[in-house]
KEBADREN-34754 format. One line per field, with one value per atom (N, C-alpha, C, O, CB): residue number from 1; residue in three letters; atom name; x, y, z. Coordinates in pm, 1 decimal. Each point is the difference from the previous one (the first is absolute). Glycine has a CB too. Example, Ala and Ser with C-alpha at 12.3 -4.5 7.8 and 13.67 -1.06 7.14 Angstrom:
n c(1,1,1,1,1,2,2,2,2,2)
res c(ALA,ALA,ALA,ALA,ALA,SER,SER,SER,SER,SER)
atom c(N,CA,C,O,CB,N,CA,C,O,CB)
east c(1319.0,-89.0,90.0,103.6,-292.8,154.2,82.0,-77.0,50.9,67.5)
north c(-569.0,119.0,120.0,-1.9,-115.4,222.3,119.0,109.0,110.8,-173.6)
up c(780.0,0.0,0.0,66.5,58.1,-196.6,6.0,73.0,16.9,-231.4)
This chain:
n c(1,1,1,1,1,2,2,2,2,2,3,3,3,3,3,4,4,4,4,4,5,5,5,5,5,6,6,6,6,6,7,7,7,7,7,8,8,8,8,8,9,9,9,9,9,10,10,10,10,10,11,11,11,11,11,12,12,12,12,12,13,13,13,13,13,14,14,14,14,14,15,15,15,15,15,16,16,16,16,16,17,17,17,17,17,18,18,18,18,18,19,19,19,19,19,20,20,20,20,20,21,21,21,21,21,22,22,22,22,22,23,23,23,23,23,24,24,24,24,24,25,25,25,25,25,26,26,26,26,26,27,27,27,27,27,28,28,28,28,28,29,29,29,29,29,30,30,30,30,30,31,31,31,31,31,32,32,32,32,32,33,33,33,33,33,34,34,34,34,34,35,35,35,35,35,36,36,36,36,36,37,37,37,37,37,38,38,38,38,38,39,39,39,39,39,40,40,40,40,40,41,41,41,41,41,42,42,42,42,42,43,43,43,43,43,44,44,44,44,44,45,45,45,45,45,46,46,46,46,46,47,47,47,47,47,48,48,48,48,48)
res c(UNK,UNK,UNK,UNK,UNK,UNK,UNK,UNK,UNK,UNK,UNK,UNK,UNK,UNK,UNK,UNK,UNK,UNK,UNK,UNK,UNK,UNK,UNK,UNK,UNK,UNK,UNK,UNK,UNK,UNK,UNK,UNK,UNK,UNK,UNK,UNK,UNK,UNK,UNK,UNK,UNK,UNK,UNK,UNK,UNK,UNK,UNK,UNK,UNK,UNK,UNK,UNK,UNK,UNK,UNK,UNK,UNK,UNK,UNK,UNK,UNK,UNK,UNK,UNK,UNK,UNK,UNK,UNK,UNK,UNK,UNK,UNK,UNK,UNK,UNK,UNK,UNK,UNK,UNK,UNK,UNK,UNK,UNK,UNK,UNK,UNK,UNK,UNK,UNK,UNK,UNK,UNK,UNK,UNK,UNK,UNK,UNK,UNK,UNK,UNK,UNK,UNK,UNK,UNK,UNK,UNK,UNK,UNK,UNK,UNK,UNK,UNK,UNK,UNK,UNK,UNK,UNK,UNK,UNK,UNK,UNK,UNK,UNK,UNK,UNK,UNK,UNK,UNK,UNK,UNK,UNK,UNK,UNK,UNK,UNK,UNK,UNK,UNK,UNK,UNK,UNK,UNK,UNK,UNK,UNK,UNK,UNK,UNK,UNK,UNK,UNK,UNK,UNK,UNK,UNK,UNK,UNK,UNK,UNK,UNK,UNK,UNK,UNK,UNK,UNK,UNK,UNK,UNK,UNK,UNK,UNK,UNK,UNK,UNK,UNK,UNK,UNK,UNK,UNK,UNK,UNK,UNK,UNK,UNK,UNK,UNK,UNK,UNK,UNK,UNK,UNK,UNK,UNK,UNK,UNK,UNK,UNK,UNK,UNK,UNK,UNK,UNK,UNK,UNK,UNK,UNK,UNK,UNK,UNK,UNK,UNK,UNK,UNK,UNK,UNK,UNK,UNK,UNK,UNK,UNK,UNK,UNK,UNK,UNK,UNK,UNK,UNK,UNK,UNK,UNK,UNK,UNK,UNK,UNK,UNK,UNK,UNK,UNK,UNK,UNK)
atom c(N,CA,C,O,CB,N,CA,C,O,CB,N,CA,C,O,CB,N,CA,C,O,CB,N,CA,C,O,CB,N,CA,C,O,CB,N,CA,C,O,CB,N,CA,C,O,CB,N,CA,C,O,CB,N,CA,C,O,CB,N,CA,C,O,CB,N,CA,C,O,CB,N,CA,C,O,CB,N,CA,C,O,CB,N,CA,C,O,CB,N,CA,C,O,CB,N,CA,C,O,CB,N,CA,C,O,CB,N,CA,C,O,CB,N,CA,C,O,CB,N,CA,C,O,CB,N,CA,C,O,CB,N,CA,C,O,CB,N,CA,C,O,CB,N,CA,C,O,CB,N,CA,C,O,CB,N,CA,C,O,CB,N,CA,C,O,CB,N,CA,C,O,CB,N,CA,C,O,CB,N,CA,C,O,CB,N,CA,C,O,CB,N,CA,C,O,CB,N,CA,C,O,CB,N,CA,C,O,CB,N,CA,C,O,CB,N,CA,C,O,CB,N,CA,C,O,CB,N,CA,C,O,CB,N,CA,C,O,CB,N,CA,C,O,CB,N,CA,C,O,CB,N,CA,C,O,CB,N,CA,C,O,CB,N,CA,C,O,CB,N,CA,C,O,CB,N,CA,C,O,CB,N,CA,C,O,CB)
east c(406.3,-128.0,-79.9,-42.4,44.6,-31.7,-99.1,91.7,-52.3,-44.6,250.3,112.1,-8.0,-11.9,209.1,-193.0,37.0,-135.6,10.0,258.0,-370.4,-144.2,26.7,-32.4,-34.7,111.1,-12.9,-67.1,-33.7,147.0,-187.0,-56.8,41.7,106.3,-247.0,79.6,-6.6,85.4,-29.4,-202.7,320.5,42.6,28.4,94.5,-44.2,-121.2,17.9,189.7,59.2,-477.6,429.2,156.9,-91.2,2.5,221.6,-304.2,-54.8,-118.2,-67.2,209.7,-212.0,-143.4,-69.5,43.4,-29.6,-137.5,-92.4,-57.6,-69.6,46.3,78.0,-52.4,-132.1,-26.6,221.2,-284.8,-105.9,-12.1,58.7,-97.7,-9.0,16.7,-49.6,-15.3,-17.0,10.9,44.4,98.1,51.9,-188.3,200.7,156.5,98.9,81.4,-165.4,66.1,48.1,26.8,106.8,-179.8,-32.2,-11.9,64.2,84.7,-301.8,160.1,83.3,154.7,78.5,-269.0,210.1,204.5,22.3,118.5,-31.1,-154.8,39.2,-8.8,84.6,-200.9,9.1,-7.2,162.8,69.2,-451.9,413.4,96.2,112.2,95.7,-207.8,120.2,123.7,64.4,99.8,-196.0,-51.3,-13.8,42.3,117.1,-370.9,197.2,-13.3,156.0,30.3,-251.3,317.9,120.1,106.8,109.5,-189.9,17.0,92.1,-10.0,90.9,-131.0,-25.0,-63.9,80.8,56.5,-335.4,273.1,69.7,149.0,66.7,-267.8,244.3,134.2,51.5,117.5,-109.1,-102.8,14.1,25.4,106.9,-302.6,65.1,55.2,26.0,-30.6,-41.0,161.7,33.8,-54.3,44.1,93.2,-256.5,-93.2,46.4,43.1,-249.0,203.2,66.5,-127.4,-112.6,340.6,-197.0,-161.2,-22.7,-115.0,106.1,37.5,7.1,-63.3,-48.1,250.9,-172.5,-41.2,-167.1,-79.1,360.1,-291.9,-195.9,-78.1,-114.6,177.9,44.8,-54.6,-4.0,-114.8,-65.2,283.4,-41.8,74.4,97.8,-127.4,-40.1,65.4,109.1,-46.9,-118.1,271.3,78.2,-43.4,17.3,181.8,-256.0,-18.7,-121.0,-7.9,113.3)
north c(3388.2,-1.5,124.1,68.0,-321.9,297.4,87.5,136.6,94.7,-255.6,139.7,127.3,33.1,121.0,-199.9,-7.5,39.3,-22.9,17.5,-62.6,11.3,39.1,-103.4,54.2,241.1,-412.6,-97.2,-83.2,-41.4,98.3,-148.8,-85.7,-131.2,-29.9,152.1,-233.9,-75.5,-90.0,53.3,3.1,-163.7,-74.3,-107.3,5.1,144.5,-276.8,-116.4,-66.2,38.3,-170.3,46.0,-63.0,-112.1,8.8,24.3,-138.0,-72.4,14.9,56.3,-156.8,25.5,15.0,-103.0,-113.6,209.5,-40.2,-81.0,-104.4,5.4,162.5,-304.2,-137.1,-4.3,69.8,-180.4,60.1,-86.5,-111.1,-84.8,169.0,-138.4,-86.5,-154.0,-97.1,302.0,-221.4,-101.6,-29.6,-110.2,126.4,113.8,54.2,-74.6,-87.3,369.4,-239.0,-25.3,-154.1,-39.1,263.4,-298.3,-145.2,-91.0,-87.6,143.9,-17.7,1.0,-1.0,-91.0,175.6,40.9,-22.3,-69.9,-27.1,256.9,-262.2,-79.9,-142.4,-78.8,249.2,-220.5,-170.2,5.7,-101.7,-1.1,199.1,-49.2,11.6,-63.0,100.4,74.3,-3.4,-158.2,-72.1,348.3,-262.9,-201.5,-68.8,-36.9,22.3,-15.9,-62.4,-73.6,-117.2,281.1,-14.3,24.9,-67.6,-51.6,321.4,-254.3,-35.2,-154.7,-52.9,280.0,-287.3,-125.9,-86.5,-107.8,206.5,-35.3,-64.9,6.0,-70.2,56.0,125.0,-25.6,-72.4,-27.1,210.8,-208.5,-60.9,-159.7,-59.8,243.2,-242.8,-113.1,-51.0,-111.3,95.2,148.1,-27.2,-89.5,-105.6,173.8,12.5,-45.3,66.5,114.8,-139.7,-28.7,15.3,30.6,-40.4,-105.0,236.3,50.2,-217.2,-19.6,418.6,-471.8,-85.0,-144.2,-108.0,261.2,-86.7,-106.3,35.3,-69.1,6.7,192.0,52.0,-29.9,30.4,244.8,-343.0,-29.6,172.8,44.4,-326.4,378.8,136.7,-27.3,-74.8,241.9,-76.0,-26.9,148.9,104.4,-358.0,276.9,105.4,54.3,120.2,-197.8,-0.2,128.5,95.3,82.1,-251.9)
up c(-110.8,-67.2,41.0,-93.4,85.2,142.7,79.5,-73.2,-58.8,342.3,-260.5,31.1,-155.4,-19.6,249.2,-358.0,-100.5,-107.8,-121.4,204.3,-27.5,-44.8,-126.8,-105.7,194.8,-104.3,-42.1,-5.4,111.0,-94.9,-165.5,80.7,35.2,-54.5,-18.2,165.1,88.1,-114.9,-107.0,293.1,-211.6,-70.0,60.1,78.7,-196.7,100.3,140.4,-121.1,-100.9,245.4,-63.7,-41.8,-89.1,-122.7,372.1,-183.8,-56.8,-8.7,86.4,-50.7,-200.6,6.5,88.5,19.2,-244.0,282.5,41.4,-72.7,-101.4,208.0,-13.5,-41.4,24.9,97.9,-55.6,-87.5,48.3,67.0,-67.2,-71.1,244.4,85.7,-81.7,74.0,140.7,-350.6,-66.2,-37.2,17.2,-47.9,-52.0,-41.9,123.0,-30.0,-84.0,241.4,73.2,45.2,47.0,-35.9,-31.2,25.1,-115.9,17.3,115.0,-252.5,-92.2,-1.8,-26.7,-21.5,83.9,23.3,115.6,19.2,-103.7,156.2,155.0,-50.7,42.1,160.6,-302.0,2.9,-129.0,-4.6,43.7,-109.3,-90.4,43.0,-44.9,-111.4,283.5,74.7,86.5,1.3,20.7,47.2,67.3,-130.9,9.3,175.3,-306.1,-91.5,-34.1,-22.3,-39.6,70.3,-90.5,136.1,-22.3,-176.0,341.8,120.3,3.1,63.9,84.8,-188.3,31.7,-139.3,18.7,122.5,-271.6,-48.4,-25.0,-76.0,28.3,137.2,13.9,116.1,24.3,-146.4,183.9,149.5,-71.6,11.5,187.8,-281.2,-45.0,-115.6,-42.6,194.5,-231.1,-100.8,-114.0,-45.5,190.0,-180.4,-122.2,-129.3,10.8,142.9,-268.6,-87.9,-107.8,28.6,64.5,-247.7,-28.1,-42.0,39.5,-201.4,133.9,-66.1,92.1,-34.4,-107.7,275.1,67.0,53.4,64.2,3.6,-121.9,-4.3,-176.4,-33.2,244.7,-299.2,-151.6,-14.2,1.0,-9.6,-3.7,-36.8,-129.3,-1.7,232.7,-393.3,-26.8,-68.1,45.4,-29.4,-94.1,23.2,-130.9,-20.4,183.9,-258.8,-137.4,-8.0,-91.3,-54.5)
C-alpha cells in the first residue's frame, strides 16, 4: 500500500455494531435450531 502508493482496500466492509448483532442473534438463531431440530413447520412458517 505505502510501497506501491495504493489505496487502502479493507478485505471486508465495515459492519455497524447493529449489523453485527444482527448476524450474531441469526448465527445463535440458525445453531439452536439445528441443535434441536426445528422444522420451518413446526414454527407455522409458511413456504409460498
Amino acid at each position: 500500500m505505502a510501497t506501491k502508493k495504493e489505496p487502502y482496500k479493507p478485505k471486508n466492509e465495515y459492519l455497524f455494531l447493529d449489523q453485527k448483532r444482527k448476524m450474531g442473534l441469526v448465527k445463535r438463531m440458525k445453531k439452536q435450531i439445528n441443535k434441536f431440530d426445528i422444522k420451518p413447520e413446526d414454527l407455522d412458517f409458511s413456504t409460498s
